[in-house]
N, C-alpha and C positions, 0 to 999 in steps of 0.2 A: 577515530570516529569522525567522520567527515558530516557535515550538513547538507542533507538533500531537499531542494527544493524542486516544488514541479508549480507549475500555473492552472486554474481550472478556470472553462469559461469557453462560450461560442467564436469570441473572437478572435480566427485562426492566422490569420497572418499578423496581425498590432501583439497576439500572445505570443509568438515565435521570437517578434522583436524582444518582447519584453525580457524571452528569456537568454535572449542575445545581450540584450545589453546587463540583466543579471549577473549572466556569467565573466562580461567585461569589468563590469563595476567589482565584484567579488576578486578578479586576478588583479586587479589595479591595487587590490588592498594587498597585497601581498598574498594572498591564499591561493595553491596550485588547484584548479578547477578543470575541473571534467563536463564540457556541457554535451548531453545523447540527444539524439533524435531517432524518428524512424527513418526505415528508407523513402522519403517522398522528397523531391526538389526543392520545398521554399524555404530549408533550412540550409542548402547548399548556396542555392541564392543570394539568399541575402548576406551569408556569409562572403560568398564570392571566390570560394574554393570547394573544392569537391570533398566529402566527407566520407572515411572508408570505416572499415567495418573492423579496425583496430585503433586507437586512440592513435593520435598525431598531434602538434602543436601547429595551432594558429596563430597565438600571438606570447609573449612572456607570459607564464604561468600559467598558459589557457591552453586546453587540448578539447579536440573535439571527435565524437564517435557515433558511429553509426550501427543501431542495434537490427542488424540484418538476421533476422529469423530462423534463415534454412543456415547460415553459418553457424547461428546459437546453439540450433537442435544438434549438429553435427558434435559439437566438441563437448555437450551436455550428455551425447551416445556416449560416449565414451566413459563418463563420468558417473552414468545409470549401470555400464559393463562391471565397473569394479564395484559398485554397491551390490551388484546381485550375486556376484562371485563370491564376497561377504558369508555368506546365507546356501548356495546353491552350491552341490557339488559337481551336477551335468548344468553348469548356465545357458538359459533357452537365449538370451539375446547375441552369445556370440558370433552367429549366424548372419546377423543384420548388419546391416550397414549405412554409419551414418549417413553418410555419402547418396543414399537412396530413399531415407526418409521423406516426407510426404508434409508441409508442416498443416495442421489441423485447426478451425476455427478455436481460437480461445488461448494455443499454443503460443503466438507471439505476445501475449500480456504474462504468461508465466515467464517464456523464454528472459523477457529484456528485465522483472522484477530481478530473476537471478543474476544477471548482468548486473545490473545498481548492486546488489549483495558483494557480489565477487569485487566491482572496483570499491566497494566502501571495503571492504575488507581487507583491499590490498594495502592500504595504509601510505599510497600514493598519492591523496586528494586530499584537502581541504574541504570541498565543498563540491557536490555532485550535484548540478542544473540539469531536469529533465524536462523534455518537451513532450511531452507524450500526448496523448488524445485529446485530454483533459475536457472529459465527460464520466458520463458513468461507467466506461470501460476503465477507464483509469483509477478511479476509487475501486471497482471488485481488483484491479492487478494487485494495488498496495492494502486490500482488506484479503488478501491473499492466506497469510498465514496464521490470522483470527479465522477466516471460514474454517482452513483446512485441519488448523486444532483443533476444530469440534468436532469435526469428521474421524480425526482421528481415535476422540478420548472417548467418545459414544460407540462408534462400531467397533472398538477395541475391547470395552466393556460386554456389548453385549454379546461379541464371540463368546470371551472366555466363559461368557455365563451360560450361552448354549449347551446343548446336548454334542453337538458335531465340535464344539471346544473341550468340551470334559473329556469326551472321550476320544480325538488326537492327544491333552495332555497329561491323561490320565490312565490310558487302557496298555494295559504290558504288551498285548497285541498289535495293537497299532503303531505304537512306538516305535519298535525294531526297523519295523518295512517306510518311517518315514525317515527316521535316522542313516537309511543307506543311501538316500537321496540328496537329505539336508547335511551340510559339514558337521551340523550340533545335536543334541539330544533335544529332542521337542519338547521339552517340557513348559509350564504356563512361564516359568522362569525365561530363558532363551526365547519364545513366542514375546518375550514382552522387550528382547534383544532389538530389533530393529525396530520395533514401535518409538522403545524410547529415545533410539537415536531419531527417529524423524521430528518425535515431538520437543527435543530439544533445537534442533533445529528451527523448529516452527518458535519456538518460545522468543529466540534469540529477536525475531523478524516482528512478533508483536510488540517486546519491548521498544526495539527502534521507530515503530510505531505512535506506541505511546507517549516517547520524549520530545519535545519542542525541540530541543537542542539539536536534535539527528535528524529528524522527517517533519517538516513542514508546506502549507498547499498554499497558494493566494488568490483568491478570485481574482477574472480581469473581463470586466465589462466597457460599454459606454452607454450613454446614457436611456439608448431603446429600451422601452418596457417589456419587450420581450427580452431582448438578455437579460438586462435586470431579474427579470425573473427566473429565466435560467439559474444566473450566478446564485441567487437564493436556494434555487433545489439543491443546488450541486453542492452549498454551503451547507445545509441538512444531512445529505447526503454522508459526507467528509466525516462530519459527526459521528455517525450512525455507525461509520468503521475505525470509529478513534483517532481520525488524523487533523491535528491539528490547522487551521485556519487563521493565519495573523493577521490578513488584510485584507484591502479591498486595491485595486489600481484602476481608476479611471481612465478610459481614454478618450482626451476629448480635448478639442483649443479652445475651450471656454471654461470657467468656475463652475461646473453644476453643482449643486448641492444634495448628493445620496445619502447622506450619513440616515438619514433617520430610516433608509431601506434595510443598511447594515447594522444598526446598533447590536453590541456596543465597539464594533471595527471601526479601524481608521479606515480614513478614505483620503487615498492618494491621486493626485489629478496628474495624469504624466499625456504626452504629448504625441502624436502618433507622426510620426518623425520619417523625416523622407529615407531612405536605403540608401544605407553608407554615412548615414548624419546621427551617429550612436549617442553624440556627449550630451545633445538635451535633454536625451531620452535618460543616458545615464543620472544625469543630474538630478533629475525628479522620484525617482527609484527614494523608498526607504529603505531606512534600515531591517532587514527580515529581520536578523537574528533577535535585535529587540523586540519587534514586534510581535513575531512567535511567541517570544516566554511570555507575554502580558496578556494574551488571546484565553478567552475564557476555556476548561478543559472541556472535552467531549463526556468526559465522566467522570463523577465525585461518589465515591462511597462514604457514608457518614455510619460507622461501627455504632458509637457510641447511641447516634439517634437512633440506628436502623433504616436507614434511608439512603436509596441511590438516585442519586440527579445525573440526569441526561440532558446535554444544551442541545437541544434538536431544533436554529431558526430556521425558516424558511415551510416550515409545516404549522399546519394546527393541529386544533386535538380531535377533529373529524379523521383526517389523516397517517393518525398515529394507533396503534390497535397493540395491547401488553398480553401476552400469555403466559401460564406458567405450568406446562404441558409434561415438561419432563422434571429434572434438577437443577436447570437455569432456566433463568427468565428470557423470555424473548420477546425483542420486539421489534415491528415492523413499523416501517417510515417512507411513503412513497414505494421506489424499489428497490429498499433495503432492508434487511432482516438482519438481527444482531443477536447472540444468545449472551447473554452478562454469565461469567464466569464468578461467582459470589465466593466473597472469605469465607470460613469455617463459619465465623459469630452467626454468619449470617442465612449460611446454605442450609438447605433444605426448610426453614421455612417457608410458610405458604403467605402470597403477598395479603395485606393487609387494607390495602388503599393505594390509589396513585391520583395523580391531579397534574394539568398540561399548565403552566401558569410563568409568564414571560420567558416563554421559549422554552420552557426546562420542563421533561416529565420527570415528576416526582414521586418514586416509588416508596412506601413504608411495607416495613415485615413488623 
């Protein structure tokens, strides 16, 4: 299990650096690092080699990649071919070809999260440094497989509970004529075949999620009130999809004093360092991993009391809106929407009270 870090924050070339000098400081400790970018020039730049779209070494212990879209979609064709063959006894995709694919708005934030999966998974890296947008495109990529498990476990339910689900799993009629199609016997059993292989999948992606230890984000501002307040949304935001926030990094040649924007993060003052002059920059860098574990969580469920806390800063409670519409609670934050997936003790009650009170909605059943 390797540590991924990504940066969030306006500041697009001082955050490139930063996650430059990340990924140096991280292979100086001994850890083999993998640092991605997209396909755009200032990461090739500043590197000062070109970046292809298979990992290569740059320096000891240091490789670096380039998450090229139309190449993702193409070898992901492939990898969609044999999931459907799975399931399909005439398969509609064999036809297609990746090679012709089209890639589509929204496609290159799924394509490169499945990239970070595949190298964390290969058991090659220490520690995977991503550079990615690091805006709200980039929290929905890595709130990815929390959206996509709700999608799942709600429209999965309410087929089977359909009329058009009872009777494909249930009518001796219908059966026969989908059984010549499908490799398996349709039944609610097999219909719940490939569901739960996606939702295990999806599971796997929320827990890495949830752990400090594996997925972590760091804001990176300077001292403008507009970033500033940027790094603040985007610090709410982070939240909103469970991903943890350890820090803050300043960039700036003077001491300023944020802490009281951040509380209760540190604040890191690091140096916006000339191209090709990495050791200052390295130098100033904290420790993530520490700082990770000690960053307050996204979310606390309290059984005992019946109370879930949400550390939502950078919102107030104008900005915050709680429903309880279906059998999770949902809530919305800015432009993000969360539905809390509740323990047994706790699910299907109806909320009781909630109250916004230093940073944290506090929900009681």
């Amino acid at each position: 299990m390797a540590l991924i870090l990504t940066f969030l924050g306006k500041s697009g070339i001082a955050r490139t650096k930063i996650a430059i000098a990340a990924a140096k400081l991280l292979a100086s400790q001994g850890k083999r690092v993998l640092l991605a970018g997209h396909p755009e020039p200032a990461l090739s730049i500043l590197l000062g080699t070109p970046i292809a779209a298979d990992p290569h070494e740059i320096a000891p212990n240091l490789q670096a990649v380039q998450f090229q879209a139309s190449v993702l979609l193409e070898r992901n064709w492939e990898e969609a071919k044999k999931f459907e063959a799975q399931y399909l006894r005439t398969p509609i995709f064999k036809d297609v070809f990746g090679q012709e694919l089209v890639v589509l708005p929204g496609m290159d934030s799924a394509l490169a999260l499945n990239a970070i999966r595949e190298y964390d998974a290969s058991g090659k890296y220490d520690a995977i440094v991503y550079d990615g947008t690091a805006d709200s495109l980039t929290l929905r990529m890595l709130g990815l497989p929390e959206s996509l498990s709700w999608y799942v476990r709600r429209f999965r339910q309410l087929f089977v509970n359909s009329d058009l689900g009872k009777t494909i799993t249930e009518s001796p009629l219908i059966q026969p004529l989908i059984s010549s199609f499908f490799n398996v016997n349709w039944t609610a059993d097999k219909f719940a075949g490939p569901t739960n292989q996606v939702n295990n999948f999806l599971e796997k992606g929320r827990t890495a999620l949830a752990d400090p230890k594996h997925l972590a984000a760091f804001l990176v501002t300077t001292s403008d009130p507009i970033e500033v307040a940027s790094a603040r949304y985007l610090w709410g935001s982070a939240q909103q999809i469970g991903l943890t926030v350890g820090g803050v990094l300043l960039v700036s040649s003077e001491t300023n004093d944020l802490s009281e924007e951040f509380i209760p993060l540190p604040v890191s003052v690091v140096p916006d360092s000339p191209t090709g002059d990495w050791q200052p920059l390295i130098d100033a860098l904290p420790n993530f991993e520490a700082q990770a574990l000690q960053a307050p969580k996204p979310i606390e469920i309290d059984i005992h009391n019946r109370q879930v806390r949400l550390f939502l800063p950078g919102f107030d409670k104008k900005q915050v809106k709680l429903t309880q519409y279906g059998p999770e609670v949902t809530v919305e934050a800015g432009d993000q929407r969360r539905n809390i997936s509740l323990p047994p003790a706790l699910s299907g009650r109806p909320v009781a009270g909630a109250k916004f009170q230093n940073n944290y909605l506090i929900i009681s059943f």
